[in-house]
The first five atom37 places (N, CA, C, CB, O) and aatype in JSON, in Angstrom:
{
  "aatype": [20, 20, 20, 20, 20, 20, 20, 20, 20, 20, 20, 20, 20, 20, 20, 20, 20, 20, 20, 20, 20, 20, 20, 20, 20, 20, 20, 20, 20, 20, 20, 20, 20, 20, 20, 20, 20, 20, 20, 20, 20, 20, 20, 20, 20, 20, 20, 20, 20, 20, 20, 20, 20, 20, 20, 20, 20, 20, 20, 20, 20, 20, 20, 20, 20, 20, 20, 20, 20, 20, 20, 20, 20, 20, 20, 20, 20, 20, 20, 20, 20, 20, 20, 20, 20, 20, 20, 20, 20, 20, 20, 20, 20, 20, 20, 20, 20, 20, 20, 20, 20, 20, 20, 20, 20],
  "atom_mask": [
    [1, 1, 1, 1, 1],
    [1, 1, 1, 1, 1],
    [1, 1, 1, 1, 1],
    [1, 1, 1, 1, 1],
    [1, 1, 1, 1, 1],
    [1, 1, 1, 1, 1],
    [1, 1, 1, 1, 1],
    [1, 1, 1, 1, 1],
    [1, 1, 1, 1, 1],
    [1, 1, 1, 1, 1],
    [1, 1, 1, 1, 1],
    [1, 1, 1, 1, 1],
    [1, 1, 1, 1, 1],
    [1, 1, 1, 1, 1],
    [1, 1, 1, 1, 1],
    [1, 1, 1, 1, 1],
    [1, 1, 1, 1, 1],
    [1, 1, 1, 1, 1],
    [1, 1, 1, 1, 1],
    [1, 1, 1, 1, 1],
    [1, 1, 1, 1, 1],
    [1, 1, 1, 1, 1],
    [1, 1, 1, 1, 1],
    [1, 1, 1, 1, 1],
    [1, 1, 1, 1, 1],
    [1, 1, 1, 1, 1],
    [1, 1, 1, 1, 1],
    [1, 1, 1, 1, 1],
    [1, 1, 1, 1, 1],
    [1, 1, 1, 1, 1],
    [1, 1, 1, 1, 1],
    [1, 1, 1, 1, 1],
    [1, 1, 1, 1, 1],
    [1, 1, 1, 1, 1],
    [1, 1, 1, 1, 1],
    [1, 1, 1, 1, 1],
    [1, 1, 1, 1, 1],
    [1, 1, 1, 1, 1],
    [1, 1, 1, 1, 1],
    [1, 1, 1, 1, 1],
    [1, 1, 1, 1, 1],
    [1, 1, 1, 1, 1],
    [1, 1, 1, 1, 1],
    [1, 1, 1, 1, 1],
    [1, 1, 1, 1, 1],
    [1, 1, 1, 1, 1],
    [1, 1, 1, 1, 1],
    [1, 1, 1, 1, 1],
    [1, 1, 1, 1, 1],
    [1, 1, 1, 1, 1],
    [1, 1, 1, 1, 1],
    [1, 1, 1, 1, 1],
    [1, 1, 1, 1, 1],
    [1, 1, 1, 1, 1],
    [1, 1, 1, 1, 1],
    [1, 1, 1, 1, 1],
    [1, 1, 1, 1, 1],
    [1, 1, 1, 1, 1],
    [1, 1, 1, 1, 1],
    [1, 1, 1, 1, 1],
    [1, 1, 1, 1, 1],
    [1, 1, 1, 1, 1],
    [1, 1, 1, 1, 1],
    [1, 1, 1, 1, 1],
    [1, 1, 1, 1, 1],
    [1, 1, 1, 1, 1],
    [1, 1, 1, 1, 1],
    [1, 1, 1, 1, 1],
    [1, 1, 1, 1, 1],
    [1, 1, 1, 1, 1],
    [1, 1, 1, 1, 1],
    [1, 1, 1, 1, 1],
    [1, 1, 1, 1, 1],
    [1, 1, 1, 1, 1],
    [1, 1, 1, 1, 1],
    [1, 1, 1, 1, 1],
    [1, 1, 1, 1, 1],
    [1, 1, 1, 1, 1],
    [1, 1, 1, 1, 1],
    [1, 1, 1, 1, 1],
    [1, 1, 1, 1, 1],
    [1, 1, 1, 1, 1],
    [1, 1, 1, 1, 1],
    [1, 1, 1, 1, 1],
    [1, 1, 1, 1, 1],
    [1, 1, 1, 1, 1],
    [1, 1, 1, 1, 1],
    [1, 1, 1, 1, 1],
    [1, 1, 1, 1, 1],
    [1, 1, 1, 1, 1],
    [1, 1, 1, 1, 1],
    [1, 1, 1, 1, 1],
    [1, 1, 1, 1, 1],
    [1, 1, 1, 1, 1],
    [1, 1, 1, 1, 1],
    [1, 1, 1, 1, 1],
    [1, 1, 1, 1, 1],
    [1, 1, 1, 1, 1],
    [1, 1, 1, 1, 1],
    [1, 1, 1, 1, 1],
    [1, 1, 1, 1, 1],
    [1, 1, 1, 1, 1],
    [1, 1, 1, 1, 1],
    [1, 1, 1, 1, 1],
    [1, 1, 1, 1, 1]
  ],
  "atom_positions": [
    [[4.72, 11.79, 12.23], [3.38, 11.23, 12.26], [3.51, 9.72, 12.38], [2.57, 11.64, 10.99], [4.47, 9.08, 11.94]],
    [[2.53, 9.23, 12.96], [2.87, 7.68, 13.7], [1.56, 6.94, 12.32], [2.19, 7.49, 16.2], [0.54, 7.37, 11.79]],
    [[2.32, 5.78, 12.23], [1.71, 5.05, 11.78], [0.04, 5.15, 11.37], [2.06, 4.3, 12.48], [-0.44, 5.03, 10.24]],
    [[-0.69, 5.4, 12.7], [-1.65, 5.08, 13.11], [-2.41, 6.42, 13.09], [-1.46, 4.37, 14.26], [-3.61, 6.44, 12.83]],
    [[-1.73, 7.54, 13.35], [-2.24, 8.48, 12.97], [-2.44, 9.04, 11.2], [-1.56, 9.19, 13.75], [-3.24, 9.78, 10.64]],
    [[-1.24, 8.2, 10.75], [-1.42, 8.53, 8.72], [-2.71, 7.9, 8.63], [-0.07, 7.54, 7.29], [-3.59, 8.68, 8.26]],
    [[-3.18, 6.43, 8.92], [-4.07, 5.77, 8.62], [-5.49, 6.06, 8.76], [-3.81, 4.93, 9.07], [-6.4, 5.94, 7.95]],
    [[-5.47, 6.61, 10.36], [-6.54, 7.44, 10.83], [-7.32, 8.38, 9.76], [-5.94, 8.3, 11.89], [-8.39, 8.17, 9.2]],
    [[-6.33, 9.61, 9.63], [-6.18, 10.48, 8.59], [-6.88, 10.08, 7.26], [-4.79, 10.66, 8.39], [-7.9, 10.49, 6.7]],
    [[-5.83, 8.99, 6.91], [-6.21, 8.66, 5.47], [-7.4, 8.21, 5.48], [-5.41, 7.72, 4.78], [-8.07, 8.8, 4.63]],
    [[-7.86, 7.61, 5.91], [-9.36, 7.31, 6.55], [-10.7, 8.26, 6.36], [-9.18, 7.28, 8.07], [-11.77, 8.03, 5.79]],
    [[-10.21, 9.43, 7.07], [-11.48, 10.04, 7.14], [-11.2, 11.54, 6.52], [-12.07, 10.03, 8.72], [-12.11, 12.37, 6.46]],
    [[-9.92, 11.8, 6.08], [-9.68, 13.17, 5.2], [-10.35, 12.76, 3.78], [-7.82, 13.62, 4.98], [-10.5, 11.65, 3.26]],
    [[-10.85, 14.63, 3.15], [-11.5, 14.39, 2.11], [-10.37, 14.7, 1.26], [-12.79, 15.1, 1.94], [-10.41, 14.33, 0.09]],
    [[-8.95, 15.59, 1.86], [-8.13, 15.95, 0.86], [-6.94, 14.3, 0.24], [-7.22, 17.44, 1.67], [-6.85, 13.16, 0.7]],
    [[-6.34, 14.89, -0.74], [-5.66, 14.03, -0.78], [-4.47, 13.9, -0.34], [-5.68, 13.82, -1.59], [-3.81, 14.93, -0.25]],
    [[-3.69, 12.25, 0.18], [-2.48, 12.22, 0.91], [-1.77, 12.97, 0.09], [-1.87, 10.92, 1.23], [-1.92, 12.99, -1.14]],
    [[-0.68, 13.86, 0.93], [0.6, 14.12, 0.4], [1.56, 12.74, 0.0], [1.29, 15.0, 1.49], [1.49, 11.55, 0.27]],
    [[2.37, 13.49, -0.69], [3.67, 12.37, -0.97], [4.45, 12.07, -0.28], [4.49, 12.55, -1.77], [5.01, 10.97, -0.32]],
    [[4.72, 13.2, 0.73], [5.55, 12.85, 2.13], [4.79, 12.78, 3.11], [6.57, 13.77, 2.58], [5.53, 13.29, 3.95]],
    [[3.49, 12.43, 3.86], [3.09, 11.35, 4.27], [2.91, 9.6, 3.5], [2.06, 11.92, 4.63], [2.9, 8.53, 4.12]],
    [[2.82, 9.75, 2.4], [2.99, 8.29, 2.41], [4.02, 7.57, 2.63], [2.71, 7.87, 1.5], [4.01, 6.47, 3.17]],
    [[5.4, 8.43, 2.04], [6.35, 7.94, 2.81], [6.56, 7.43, 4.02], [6.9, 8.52, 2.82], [7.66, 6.88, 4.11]],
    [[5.77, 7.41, 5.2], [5.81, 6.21, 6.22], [4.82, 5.43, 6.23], [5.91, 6.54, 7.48], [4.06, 5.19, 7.16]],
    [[4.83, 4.94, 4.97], [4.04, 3.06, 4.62], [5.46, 2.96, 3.88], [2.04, 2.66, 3.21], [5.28, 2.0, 3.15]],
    [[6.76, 3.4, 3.65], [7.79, 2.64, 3.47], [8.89, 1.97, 4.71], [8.42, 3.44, 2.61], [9.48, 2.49, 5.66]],
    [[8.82, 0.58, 4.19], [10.01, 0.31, 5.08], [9.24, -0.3, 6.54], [11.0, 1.91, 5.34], [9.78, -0.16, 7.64]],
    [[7.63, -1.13, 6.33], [6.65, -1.3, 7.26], [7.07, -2.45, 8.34], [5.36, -1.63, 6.51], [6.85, -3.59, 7.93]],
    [[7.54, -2.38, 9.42], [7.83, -3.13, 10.46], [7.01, -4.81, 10.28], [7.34, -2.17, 11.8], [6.67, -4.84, 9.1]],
    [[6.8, -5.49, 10.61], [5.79, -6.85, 10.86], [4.78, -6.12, 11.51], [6.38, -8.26, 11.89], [3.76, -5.91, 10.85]],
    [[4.83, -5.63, 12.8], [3.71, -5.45, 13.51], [3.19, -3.95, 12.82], [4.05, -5.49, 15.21], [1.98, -3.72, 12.87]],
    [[3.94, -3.1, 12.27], [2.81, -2.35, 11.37], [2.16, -2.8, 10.62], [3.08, -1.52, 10.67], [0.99, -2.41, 10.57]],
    [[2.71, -3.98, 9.57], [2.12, -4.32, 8.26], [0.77, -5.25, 8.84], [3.33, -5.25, 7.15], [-0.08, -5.75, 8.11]],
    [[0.79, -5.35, 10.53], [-0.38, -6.05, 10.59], [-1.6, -4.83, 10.89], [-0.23, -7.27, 11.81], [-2.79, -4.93, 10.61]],
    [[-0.99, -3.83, 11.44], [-1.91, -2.86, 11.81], [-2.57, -2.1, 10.78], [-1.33, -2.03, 12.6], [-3.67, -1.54, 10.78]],
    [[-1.17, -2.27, 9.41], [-1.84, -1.46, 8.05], [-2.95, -2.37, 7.38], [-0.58, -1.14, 6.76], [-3.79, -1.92, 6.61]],
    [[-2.85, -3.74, 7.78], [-3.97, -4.75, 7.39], [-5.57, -4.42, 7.77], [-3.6, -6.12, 8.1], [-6.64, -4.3, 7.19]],
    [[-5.07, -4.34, 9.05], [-6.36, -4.13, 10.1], [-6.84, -3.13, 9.72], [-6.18, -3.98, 11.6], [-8.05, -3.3, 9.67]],
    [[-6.43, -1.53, 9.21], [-7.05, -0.01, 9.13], [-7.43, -0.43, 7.28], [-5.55, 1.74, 9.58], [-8.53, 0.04, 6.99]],
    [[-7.02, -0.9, 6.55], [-6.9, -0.63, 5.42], [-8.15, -1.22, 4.65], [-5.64, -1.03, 5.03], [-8.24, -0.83, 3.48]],
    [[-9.17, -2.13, 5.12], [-10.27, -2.38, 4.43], [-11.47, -1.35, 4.56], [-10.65, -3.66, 4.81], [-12.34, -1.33, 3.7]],
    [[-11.51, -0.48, 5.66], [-12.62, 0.58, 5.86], [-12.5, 1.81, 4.85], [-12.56, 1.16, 7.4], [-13.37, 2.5, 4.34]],
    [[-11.0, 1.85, 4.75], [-10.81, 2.86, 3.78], [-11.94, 2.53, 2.45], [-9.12, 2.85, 3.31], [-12.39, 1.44, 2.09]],
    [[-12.24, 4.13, 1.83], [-12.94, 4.06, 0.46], [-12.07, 3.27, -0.45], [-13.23, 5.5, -0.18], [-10.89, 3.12, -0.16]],
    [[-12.57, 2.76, -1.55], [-12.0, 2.2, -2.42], [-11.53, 3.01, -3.45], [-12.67, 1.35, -2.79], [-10.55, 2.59, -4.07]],
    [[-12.17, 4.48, -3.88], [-11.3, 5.53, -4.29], [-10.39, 6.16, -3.34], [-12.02, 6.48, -4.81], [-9.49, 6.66, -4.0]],
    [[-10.26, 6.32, -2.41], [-9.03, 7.02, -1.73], [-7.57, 5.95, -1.83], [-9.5, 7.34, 0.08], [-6.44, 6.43, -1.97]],
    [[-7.93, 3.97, -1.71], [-7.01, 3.02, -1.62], [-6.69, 3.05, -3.15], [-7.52, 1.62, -0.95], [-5.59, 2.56, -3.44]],
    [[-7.59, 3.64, -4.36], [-7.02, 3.41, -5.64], [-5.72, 4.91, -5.83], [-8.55, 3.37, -6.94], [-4.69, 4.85, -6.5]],
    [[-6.25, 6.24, -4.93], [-5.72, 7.26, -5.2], [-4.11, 6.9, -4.51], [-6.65, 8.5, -4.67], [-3.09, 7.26, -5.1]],
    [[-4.07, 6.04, -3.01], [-2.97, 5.82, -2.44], [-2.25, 4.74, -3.41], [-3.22, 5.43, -1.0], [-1.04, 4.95, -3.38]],
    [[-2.44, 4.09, -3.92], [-1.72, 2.76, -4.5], [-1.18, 3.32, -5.88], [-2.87, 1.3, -4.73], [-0.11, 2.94, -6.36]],
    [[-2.11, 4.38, -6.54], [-1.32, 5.18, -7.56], [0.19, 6.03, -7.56], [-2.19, 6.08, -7.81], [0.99, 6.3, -8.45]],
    [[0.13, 6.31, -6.1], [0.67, 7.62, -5.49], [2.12, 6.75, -5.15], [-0.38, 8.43, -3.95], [3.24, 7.18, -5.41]],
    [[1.78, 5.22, -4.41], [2.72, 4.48, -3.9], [4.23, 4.24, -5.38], [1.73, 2.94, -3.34], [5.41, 4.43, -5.66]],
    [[2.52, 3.56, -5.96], [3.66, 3.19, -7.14], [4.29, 4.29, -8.02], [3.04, 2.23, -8.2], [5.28, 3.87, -8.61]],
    [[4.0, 5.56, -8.27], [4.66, 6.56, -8.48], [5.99, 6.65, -7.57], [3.78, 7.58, -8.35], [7.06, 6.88, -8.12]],
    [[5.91, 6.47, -6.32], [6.75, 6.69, -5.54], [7.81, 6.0, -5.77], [6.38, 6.6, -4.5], [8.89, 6.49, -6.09]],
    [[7.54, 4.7, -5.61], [8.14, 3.47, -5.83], [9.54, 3.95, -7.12], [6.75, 2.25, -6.43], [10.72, 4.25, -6.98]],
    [[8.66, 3.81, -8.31], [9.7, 3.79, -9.57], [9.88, 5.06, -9.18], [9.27, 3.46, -11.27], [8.93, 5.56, -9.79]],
    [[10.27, 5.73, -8.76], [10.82, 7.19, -8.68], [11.69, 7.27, -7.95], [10.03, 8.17, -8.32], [12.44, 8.22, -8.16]],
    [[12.03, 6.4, -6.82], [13.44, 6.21, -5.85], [13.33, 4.95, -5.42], [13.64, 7.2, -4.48], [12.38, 4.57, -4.74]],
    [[14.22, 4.25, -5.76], [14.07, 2.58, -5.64], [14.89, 2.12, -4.26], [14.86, 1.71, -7.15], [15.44, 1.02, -4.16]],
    [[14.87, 3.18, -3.13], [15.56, 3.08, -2.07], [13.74, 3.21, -1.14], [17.07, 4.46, -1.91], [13.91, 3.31, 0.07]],
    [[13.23, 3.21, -1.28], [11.29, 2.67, -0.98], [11.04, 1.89, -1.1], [10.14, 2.96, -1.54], [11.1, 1.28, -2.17]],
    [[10.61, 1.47, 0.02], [10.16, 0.09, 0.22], [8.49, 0.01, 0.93], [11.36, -0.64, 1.25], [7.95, 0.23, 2.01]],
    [[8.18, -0.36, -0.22], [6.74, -0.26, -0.24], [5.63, -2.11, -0.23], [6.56, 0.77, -1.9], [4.45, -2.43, -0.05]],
    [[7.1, -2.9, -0.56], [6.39, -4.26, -0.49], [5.57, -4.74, 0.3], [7.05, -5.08, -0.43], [4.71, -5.54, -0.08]],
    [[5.7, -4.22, 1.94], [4.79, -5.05, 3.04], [3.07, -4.64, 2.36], [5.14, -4.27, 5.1], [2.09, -5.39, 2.23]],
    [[3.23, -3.16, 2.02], [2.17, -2.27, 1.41], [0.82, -3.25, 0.86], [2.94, -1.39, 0.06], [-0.32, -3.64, 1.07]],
    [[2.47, -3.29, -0.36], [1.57, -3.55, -1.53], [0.94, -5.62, -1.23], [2.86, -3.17, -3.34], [-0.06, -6.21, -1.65]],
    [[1.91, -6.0, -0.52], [1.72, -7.58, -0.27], [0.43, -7.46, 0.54], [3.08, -8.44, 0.63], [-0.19, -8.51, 0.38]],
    [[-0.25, -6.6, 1.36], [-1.71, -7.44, 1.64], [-2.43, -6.29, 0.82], [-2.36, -7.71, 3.57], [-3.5, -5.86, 1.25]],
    [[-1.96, -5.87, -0.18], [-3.26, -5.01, -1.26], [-3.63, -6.05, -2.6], [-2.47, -3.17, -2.12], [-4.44, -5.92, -3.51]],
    [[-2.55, -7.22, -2.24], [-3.04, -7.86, -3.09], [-4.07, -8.83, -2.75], [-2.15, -8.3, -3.67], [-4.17, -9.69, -3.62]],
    [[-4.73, -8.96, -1.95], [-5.85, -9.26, -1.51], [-7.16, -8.61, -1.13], [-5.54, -9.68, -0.81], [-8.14, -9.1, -0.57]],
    [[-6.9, -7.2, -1.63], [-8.1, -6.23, -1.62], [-9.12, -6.72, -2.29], [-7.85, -4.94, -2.18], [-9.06, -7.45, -3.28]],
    [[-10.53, -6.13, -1.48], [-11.86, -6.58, -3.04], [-11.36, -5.65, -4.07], [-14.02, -6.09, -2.78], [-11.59, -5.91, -5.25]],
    [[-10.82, -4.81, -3.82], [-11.21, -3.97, -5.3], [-10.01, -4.29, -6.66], [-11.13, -1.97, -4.89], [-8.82, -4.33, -6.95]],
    [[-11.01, -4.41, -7.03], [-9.46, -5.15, -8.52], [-8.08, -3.71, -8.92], [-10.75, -5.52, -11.06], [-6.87, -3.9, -9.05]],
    [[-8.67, -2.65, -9.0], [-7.75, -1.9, -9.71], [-6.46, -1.74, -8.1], [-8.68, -0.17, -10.53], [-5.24, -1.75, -8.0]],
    [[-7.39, -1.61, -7.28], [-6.03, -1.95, -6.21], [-4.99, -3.38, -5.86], [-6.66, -1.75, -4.85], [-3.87, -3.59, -5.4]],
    [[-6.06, -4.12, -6.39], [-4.96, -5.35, -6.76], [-4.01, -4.99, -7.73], [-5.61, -6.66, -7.35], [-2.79, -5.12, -7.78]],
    [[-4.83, -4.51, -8.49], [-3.72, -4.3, -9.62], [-2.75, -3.48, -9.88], [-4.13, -4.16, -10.54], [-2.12, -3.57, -10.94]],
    [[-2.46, -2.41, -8.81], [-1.67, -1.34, -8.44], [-0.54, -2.27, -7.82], [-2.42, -0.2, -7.43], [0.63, -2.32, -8.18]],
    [[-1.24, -3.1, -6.69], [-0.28, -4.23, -5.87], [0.87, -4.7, -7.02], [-1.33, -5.81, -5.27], [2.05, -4.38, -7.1]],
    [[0.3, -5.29, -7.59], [1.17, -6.13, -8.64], [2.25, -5.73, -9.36], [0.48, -6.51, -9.58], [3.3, -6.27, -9.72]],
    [[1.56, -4.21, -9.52], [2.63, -3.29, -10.35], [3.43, -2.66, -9.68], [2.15, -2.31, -11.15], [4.29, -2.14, -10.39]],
    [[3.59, -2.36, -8.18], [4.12, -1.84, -7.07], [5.25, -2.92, -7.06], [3.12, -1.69, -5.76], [6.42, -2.55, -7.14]],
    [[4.89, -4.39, -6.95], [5.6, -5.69, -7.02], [6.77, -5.88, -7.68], [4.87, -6.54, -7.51], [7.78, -6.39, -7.2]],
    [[6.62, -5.48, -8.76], [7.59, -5.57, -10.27], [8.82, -5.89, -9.95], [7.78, -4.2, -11.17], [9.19, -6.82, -10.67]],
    [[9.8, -5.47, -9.05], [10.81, -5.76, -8.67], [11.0, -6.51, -7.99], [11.22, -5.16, -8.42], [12.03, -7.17, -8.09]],
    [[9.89, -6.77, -6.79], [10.1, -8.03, -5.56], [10.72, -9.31, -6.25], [8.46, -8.59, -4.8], [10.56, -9.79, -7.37]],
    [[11.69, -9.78, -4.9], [11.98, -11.42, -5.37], [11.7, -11.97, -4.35], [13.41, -11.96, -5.83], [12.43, -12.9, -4.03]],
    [[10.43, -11.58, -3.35], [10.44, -12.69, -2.4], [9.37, -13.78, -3.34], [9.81, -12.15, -0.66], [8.53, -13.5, -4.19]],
    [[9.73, -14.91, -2.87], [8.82, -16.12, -3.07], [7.39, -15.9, -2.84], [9.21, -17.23, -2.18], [6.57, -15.79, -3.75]],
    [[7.12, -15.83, -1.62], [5.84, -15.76, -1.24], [5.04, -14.92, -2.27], [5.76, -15.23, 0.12], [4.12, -15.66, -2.62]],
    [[4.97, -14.03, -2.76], [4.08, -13.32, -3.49], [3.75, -14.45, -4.85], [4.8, -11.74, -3.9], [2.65, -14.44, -5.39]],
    [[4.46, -15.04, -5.13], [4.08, -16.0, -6.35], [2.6, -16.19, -6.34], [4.81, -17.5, -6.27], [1.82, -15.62, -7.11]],
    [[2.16, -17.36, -5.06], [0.88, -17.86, -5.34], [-0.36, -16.55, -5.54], [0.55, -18.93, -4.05], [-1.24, -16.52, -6.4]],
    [[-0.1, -15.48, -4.43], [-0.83, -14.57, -4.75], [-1.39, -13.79, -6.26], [-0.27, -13.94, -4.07], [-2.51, -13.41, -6.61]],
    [[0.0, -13.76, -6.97], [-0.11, -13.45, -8.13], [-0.59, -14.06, -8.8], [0.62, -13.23, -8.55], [-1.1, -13.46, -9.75]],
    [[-0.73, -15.54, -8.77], [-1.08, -16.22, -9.9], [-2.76, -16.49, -9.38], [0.01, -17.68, -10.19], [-3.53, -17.03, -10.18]],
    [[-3.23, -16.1, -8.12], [-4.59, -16.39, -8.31], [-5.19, -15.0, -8.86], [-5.29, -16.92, -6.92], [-6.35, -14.66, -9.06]],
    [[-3.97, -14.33, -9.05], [-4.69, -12.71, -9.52], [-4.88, -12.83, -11.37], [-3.22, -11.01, -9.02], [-5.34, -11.88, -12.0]]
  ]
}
């Protein structure tokens, strides 16, 4: 399943993502993480709280997932509890850049 088709999906399904579809939001190219930007504000804000739960489950559960591009523009979501999934998805990151983000959170 392509990128663009999970997003699609996630979009307009009433069920919930599997665990192995989310697995390809790990490991997000540049030019996906711009495309996951672009699809990811239409989404409901309960389906982005149900995915960001699911992520970070994922996450601490095999630390060979890479979920950072993910979680780095969820930290700019309106919805707070998905920010706040971001952050906790984060926990391990050492890139720099996420600093300022965090601290306006």
């Amino acid at each position: 399943m392509s990128l663009t088709e999970f997003l699609d999906k996630l979009g307009e399904a009433d069920e919930p993502p599997k665990y192995s579809e989310l697995l390809r939001v790990s490991g997000l190219t540049s030019e996906e993480t711009l495309e996951f930007k672009a699809a990811w504000p239409p989404i409901a804000d309960s389906r982005k709280r149900e995915v960001m739960t699911k992520l970070v489950e994922l996450c601490e559960g095999n630390v060979e997932l890479d979920f950072s591009a993910a979680f780095k523009v969820c930290l700019d979501d309106a919805d707070e509890v998905v920010r706040e999934k971001a952050a906790q998805g984060l926990w391990d990151c050492d890139d720099r850049t996420i600093i300022r983000p965090l601290i306006r959170l």
